[in-house]
LOLUMLO-634603 format. One record per atom (N, C-alpha, C): residue in one letter; z, x, y. Coordinates in steps of 0.02 Angstrom, whole numbers, padded with zeros to 5 digits, always signed. Layout:
BEGIN
aZXY ...
This chain:
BEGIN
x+01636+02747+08923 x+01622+02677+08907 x+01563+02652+08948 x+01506+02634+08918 x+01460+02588+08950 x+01470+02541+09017 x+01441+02557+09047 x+01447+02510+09135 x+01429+02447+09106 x+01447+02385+09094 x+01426+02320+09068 x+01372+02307+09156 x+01390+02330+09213 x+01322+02307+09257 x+01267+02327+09248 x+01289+02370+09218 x+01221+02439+09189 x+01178+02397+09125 x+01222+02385+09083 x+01190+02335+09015 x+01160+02283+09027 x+01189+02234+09096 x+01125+02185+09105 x+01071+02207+09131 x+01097+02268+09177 x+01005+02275+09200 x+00958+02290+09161 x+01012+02330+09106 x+00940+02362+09055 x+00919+02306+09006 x+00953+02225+08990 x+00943+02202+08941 x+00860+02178+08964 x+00845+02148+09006 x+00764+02126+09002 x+00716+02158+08956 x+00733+02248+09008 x+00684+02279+08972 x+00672+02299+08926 x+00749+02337+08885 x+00753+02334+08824 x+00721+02267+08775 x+00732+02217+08797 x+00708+02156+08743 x+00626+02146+08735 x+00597+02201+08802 x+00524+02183+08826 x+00512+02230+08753 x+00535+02304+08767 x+00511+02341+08716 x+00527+02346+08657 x+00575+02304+08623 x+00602+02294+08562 x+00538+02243+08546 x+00525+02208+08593 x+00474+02147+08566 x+00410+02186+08545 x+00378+02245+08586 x+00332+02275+08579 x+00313+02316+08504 x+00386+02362+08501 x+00397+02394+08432 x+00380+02350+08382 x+00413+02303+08396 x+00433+02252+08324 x+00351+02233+08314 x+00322+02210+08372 x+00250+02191+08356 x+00200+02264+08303 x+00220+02311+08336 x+00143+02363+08322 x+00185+02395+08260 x+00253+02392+08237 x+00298+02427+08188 x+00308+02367+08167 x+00291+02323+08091 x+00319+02256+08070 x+00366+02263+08013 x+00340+02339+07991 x+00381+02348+07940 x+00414+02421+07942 x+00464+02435+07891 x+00514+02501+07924 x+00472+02544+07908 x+00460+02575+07940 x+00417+02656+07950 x+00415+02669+08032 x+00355+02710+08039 x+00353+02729+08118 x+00268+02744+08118 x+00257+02723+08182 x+00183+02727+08206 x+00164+02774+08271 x+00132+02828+08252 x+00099+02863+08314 x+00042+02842+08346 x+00035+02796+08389 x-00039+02762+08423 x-00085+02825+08427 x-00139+02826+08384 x-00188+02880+08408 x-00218+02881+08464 x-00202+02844+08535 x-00229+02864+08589 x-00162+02913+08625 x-00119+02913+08608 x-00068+02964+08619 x-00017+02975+08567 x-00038+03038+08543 x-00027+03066+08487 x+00051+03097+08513 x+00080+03102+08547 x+00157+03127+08585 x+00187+03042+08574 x+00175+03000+08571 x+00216+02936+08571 x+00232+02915+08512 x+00296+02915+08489 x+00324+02888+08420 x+00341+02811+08429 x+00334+02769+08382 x+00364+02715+08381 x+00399+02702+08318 x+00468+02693+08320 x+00505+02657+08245 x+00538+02643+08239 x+00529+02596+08168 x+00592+02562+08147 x+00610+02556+08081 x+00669+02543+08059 x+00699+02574+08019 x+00745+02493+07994 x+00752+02486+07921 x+00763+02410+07900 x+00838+02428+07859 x+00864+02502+07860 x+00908+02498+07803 x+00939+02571+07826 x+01009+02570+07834 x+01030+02611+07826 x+01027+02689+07812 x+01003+02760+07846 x+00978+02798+07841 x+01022+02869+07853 x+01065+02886+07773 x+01133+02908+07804 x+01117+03022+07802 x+01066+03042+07755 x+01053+03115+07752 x+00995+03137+07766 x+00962+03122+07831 x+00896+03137+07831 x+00895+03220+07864 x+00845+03261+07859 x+00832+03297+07889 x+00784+03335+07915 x+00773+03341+07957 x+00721+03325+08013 x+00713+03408+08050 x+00645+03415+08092 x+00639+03480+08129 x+00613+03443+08209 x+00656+03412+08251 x+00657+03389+08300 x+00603+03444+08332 x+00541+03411+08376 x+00481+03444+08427 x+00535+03438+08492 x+00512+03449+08540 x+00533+03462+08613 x+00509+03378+08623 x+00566+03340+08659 x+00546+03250+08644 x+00614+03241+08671 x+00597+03166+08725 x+00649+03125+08744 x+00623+03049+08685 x+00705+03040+08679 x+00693+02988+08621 x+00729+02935+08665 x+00713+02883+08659 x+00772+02797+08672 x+00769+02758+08622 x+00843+02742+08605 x+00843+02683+08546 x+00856+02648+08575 x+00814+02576+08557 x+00793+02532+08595 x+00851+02466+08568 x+00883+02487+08495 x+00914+02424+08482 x+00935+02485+08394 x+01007+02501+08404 x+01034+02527+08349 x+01078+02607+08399 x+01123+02631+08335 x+01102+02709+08370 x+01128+02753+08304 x+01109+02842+08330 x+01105+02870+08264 x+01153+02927+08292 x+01174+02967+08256 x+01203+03025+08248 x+01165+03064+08220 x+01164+03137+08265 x+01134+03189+08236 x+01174+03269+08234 x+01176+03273+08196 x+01219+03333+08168 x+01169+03401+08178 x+01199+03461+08243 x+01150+03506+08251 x+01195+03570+08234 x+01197+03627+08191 x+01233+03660+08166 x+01291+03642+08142 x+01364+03625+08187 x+01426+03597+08163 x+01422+03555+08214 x+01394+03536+08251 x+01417+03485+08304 x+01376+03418+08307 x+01421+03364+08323 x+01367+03301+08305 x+01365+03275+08371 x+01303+03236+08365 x+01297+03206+08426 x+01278+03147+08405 x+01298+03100+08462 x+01283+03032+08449 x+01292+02970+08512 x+01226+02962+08500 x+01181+02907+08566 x+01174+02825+08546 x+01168+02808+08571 x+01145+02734+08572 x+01102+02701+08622 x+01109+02634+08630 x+01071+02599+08653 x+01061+02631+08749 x+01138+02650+08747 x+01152+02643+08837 x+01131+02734+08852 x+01087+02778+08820 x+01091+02850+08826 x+01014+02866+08809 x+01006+02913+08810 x+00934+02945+08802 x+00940+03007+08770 x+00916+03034+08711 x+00920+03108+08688 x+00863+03148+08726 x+00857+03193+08723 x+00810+03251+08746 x+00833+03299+08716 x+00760+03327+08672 x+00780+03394+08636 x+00709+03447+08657 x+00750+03505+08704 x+00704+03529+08731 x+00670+03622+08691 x+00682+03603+08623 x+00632+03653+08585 x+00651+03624+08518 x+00630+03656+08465 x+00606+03629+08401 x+00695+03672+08360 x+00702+03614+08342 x+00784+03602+08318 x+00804+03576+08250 x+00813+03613+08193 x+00814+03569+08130 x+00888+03549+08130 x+00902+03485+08100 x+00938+03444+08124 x+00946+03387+08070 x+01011+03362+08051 x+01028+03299+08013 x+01034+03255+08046 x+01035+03189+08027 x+01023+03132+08068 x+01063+03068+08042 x+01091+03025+08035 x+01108+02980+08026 x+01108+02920+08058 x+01079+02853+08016 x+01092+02786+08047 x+01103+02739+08025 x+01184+02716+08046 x+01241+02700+08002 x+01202+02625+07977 x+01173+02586+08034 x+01173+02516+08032 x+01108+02503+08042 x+01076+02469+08009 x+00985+02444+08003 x+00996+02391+07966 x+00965+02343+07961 x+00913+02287+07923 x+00874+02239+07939 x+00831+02206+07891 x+00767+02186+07907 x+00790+02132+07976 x+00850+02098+07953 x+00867+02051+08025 x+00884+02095+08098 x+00915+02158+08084 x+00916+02197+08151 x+00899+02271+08143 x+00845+02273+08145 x+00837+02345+08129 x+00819+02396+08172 x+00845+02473+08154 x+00825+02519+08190 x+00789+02513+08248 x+00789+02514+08304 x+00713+02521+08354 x+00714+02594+08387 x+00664+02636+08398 x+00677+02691+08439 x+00603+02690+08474 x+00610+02746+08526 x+00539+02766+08540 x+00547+02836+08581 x+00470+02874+08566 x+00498+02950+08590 x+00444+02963+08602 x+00413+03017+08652 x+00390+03053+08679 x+00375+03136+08686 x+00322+03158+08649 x+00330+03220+08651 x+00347+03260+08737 x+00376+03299+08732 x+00390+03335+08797 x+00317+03368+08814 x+00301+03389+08902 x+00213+03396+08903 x+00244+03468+08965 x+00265+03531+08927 x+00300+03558+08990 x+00242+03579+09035 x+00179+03586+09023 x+00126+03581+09077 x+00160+03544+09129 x+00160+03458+09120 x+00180+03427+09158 x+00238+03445+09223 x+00296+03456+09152 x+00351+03476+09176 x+00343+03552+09231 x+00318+03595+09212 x+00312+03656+09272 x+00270+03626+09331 x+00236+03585+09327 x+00164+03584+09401 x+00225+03534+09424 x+00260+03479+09392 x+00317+03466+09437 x+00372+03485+09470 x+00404+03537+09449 x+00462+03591+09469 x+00439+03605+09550 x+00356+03606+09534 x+00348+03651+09587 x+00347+03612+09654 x+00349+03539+09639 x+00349+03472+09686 x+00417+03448+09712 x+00466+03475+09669 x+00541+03413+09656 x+00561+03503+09680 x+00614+03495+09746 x+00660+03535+09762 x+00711+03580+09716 x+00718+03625+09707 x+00765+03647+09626 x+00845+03617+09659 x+00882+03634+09608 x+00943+03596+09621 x+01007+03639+09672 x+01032+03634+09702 x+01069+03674+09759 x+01130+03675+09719 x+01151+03642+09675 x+01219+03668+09626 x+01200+03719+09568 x+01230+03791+09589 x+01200+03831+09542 x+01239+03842+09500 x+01273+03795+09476 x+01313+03785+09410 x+01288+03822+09349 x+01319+03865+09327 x+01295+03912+09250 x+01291+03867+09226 x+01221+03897+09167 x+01208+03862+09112 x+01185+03876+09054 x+01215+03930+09033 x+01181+04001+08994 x+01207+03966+08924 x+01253+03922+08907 x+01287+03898+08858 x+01285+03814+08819 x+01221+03794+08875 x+01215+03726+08879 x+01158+03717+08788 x+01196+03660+08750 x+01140+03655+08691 x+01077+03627+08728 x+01011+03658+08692 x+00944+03633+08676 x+00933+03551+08667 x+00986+03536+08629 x+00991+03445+08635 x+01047+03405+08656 x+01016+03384+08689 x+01084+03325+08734 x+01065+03262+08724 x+01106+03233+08761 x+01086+03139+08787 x+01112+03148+08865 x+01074+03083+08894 x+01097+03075+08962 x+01098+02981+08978 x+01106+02967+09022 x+01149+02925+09019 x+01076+02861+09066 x+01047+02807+09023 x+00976+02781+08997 x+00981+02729+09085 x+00933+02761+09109 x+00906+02722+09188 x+00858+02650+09190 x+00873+02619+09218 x+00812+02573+09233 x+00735+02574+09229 x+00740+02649+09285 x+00649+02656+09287 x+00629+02705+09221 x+00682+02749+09182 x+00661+02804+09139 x+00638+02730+09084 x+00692+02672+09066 x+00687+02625+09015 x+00601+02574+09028 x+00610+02569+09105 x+00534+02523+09115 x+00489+02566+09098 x+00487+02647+09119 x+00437+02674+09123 x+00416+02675+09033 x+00457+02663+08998 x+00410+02667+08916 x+00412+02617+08909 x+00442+02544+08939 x+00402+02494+08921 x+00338+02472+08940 x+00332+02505+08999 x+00237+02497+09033 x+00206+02556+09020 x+00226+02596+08949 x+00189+02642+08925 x+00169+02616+08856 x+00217+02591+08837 x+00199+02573+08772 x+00156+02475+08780 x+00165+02453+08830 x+00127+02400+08839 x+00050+02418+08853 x+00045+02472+08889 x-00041+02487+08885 x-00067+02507+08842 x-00039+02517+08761 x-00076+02505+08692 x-00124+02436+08694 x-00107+02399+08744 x-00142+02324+08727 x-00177+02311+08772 x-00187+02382+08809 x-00249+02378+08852 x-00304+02432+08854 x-00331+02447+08807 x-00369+02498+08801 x-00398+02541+08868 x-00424+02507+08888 x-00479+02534+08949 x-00459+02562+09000 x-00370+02520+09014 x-00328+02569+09038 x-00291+02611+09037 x-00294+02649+08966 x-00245+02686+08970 x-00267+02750+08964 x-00322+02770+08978 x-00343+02847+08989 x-00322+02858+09056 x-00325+02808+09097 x-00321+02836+09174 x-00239+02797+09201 x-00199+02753+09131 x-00139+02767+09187 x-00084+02788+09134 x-00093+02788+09085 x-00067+02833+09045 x-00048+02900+09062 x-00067+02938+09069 x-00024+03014+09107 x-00006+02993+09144 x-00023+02972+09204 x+00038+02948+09265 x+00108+02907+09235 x+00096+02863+09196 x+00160+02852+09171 x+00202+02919+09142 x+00166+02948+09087 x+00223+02995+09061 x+00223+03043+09127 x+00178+03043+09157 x+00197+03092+09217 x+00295+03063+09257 x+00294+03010+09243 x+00327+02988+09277 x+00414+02978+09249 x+00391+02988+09170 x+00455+02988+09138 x+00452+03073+09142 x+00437+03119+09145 x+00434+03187+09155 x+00476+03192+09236 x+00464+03155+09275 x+00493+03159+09332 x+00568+03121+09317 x+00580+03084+09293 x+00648+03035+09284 x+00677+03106+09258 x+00672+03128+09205 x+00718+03166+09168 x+00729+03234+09196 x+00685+03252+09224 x+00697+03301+09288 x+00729+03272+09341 x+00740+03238+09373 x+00788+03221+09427 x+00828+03190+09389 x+00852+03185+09324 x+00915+03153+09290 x+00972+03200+09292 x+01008+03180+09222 x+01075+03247+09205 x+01012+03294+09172 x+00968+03286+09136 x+00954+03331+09074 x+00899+03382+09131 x+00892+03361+09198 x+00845+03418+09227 x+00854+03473+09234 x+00940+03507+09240 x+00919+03589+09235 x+00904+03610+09158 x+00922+03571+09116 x+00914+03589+09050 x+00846+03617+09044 x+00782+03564+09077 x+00724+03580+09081 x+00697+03626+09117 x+00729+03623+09163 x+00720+03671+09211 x+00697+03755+09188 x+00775+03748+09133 x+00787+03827+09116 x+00736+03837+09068 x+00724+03799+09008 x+00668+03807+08973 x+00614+03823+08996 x+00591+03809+09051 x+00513+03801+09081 x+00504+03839+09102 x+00546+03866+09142 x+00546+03947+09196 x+00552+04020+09160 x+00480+04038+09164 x+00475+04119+09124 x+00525+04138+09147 x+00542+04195+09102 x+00579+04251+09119 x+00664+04245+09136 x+00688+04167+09110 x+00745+04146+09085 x+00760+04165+09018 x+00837+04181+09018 x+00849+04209+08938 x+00835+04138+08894 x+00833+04074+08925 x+00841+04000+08891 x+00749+04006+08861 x+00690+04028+08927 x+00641+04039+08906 x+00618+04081+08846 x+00652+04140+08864 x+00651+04174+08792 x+00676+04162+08734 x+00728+04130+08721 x+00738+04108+08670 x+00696+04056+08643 x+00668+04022+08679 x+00626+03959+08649 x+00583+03997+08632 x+00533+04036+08652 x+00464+04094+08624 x+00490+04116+08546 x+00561+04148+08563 x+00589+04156+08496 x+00570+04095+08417 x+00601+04033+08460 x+00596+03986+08395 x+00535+03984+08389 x+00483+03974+08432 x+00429+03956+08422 x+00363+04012+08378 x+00393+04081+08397 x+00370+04109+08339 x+00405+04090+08256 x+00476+04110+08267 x+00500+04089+08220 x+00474+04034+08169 x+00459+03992+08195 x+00446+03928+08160 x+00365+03933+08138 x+00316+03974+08169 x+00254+04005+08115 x+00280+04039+08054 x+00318+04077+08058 x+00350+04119+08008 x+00407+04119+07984 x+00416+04041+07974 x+00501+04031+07930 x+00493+04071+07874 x+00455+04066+07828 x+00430+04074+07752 x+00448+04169+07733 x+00433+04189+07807 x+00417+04274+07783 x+00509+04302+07803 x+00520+04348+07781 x+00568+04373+07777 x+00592+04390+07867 x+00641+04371+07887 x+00664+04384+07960 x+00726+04456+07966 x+00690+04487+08017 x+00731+04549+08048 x+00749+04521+08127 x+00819+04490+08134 x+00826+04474+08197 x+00831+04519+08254 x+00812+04574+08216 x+00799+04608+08286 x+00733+04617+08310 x+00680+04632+08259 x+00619+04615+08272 x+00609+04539+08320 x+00633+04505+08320 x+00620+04437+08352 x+00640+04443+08416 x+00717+04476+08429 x+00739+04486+08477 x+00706+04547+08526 x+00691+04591+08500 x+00635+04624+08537 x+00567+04606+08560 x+00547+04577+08522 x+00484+04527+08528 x+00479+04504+08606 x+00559+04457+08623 x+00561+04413+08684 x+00584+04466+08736 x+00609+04533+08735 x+00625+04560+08762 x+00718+04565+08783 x+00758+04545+08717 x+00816+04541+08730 x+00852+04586+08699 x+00905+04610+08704 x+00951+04648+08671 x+00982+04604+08620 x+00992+04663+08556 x+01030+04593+08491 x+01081+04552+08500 x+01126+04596+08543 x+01184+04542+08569 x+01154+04487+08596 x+01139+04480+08650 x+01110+04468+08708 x+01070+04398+08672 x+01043+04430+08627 x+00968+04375+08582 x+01037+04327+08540 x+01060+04347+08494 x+01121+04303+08454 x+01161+04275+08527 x+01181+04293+08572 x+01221+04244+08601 x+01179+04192+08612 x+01135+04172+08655 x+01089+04145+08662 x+01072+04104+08631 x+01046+04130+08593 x+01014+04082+08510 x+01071+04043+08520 x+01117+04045+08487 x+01180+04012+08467 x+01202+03961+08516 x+01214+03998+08577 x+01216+03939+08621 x+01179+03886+08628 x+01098+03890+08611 x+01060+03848+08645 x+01050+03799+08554 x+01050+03830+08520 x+01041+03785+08447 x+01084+03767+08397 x+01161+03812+08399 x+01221+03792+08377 x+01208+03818+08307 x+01171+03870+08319 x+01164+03900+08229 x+01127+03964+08245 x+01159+04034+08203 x+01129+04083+08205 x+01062+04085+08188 x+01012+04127+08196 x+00948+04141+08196 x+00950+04131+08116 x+00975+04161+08071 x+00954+04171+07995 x+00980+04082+07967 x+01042+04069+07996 x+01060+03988+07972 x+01001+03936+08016 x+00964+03949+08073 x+00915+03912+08095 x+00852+03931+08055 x+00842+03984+08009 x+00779+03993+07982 x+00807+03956+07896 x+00842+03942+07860 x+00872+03926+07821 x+00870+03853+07829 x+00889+03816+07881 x+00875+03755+07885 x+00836+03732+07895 x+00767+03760+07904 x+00688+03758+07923 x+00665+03758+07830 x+00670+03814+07813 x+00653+03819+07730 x+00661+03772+07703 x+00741+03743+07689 x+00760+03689+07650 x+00726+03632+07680 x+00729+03616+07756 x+00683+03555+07757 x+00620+03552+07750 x+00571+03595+07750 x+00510+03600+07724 x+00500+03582+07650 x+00541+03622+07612 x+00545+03631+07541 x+00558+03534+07521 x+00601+03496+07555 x+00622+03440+07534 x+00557+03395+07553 x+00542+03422+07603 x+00466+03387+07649 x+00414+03391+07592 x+00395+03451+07552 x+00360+03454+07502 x+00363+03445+07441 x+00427+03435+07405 x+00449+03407+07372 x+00426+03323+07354 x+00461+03302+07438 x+00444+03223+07429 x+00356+03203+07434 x+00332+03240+07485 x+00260+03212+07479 x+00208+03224+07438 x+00217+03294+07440 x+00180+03328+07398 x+00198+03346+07323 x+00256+03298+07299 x+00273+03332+07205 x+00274+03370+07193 x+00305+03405+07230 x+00299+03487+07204 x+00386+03484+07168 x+00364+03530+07118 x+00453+03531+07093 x+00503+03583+07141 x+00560+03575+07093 x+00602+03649+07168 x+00579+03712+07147 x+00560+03738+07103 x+00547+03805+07111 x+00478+03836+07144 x+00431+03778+07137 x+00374+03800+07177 x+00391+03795+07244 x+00397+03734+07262 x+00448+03725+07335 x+00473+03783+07353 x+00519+03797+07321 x+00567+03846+07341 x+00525+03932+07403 x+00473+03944+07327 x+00414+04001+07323 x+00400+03974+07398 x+00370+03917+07388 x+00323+03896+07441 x+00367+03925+07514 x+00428+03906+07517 x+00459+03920+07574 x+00479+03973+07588 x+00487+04036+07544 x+00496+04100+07533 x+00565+04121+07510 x+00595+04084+07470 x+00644+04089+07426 x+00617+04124+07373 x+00653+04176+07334 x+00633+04233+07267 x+00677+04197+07224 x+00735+04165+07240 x+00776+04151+07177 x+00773+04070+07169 x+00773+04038+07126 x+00773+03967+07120 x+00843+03936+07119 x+00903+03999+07088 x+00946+03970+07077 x+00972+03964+07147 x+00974+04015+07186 x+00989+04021+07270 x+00981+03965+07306 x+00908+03947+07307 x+00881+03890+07331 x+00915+03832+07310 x+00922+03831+07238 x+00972+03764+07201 x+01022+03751+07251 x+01069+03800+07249 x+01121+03815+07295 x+01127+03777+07360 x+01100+03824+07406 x+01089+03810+07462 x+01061+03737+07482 x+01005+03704+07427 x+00987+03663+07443 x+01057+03582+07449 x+01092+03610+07385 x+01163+03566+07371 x+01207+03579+07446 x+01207+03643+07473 x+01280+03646+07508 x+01263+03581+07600 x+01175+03617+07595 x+01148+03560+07640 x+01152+03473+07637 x+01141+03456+07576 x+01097+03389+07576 x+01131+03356+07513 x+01197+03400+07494 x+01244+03365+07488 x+01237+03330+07395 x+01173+03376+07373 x+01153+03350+07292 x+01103+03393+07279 x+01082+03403+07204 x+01044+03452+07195 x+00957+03426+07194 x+00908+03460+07203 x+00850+03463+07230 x+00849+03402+07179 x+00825+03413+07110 x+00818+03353+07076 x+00867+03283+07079 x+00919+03270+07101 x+00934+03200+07098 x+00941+03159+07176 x+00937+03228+07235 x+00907+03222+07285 x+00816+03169+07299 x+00786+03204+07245 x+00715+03169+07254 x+00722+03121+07217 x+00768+03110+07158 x+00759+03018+07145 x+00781+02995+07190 x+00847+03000+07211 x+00885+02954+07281 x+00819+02940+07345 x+00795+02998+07357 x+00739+02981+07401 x+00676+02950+07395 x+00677+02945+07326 x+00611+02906+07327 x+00625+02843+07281 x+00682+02811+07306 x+00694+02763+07303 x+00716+02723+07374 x+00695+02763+07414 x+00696+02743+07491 x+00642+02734+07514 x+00636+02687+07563 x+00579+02681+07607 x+00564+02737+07678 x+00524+02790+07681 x+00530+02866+07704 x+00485+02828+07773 x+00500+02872+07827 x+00455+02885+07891 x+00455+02947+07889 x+00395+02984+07929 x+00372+03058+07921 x+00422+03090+07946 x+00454+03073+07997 x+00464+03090+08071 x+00543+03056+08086 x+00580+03068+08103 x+00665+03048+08115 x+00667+03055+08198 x+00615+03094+08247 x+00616+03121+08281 x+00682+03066+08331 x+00650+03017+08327 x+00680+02942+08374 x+00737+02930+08356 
């Protein structure tokens, strides 16, 4: 249960940056400021109950709403008083029960900068509880601080100062890079960042992976790649993304395929091709057991919605 001492401290700031969103986001979609292309801003006017999404490495805060996200079989779900962090690229369902134009969605997110994150490791003491963590998921929440909450409101306030924000701009995200490292979610980061962790190798894993959803996968080829044994590579995987290697390349396909579908008009069988599906009827399939309707009455339902690129927040 939420600390209610905790909720007044955060209400100022929260209201500072809800005010901010609402200004540069007026209407439901989401805005990436092109002077920092890692900073999401959005909002959302209506209810947003099957989206699906390929989460980047990103701490998100909802600033005013909260969502559920469904990562293999397990759901997670944050709000106002929590912070997500998803520390590698994670396809993922999303849900958000409650939006509209009078209270709508607010989030804001941050691409992860593990540059950052390693030249700091090497500053911030490692942690003296050597608590295992070989089993911990890739995405969590942790529990939303004062300075982690100010620090994106005086990040996202120097949009309205141009001149300053080449030179204090990284020091801020430098600084939410430091919050979340000395938070709960810092060994999480920790393990990611540090070569020659099985958590490191597995992320190399996705990250090839995800050049080459489309081409046919030999999980052992992958797993040799990072240098793991197949066991060794499937436990791993699994632990850190809550879905085997072939069901994490499967949920990459279908969301691409829907991604191109909606923007690009493509019908499902080119889609399908496009993603490296041979059978259309397969794809039919699969696409239903996901998203809960078939490719065609899927894309009317959706494009009778108002879409953002990006769910990331």
């Amino acid at each position: 249960m939420p600390d209610p001492s905790a909720a007044d401290t955060l209400r100022a700031p929260r209201a500072s940056l809800a005010r901010r969103i609402l200004e540069r986001v007026p209407d439901s979609g989401m805005q990436q400021p092109p002077e920092l292309p890692g900073l999401i801003l959005m909002r959302i006017d209506q209810p947003a109950l099957n989206t699906c999404n390929v989460f980047e490495p990103c701490v998100a805060v909802i600033v005013q709403g909260s969502k559920h996200v469904l990562l293999g079989d397990e759901t997670v779900v944050y709000g106002e008083d929590r912070y997500l962090i998803v520390s590698m690229d994670l396809p993922a369902k999303t849900a958000m029960m409650q939006a509209s134009p009078e209270r709508p969605y607010l989030a804001v997110a941050l691409r992860l900068d593990w540059r950052d994150i390693s030249s700091l490791m090497l500053e911030m003491p490692a942690p003296t509880d050597r608590k295992a963590e070989a089993d911990s998921r890739a995405m969590t929440t942790g529990t939303l601080t004062l300075p982690l909450l100010d620090a994106f409101d005086r990040l996202v306030a120097l949009l309205d100062h141009p001149a300053d924000f080449p030179a204090l701009a990284p020091l801020i995200q430098r600084e939410i890079h430091y919050r979340l490292l000395a938070g709960e979610a810092g060994r999480r980061l920790r393990q990611i960042a540090t070569v020659d962790t099985q958590s490191h190798q597995v992320a190399r894993a996705i990250a090839s992976l995800n050049t080459r959803f489309a081409q046919p996968l030999r999980v052992e080829t992958l797993a040799r790649e990072v240098g793991m044994s197949l066991t060794t590579f499937h436990h791993h995987f699994k632990s850190l993304t809550a879905m085997s290697p072939l069901q994490y390349q499967k949920q990459l396909r279908l969301t691409e395929a829907r991604r191109l579908m909606l923007s690009e008009r493509l019908d499902a069988s080119t889609a399908a091709f496009r993603v490296g599906y041979e059978s259309p009827s397969q794809f039919s399939r699969e696409y239903r057991r996901l998203f809960g309707a078939p490719p065609s009455r899927d894309m009317a339902d959706m494009r009778g919605q108002p879409q953002a690129q990006s769910q990331a927040a």
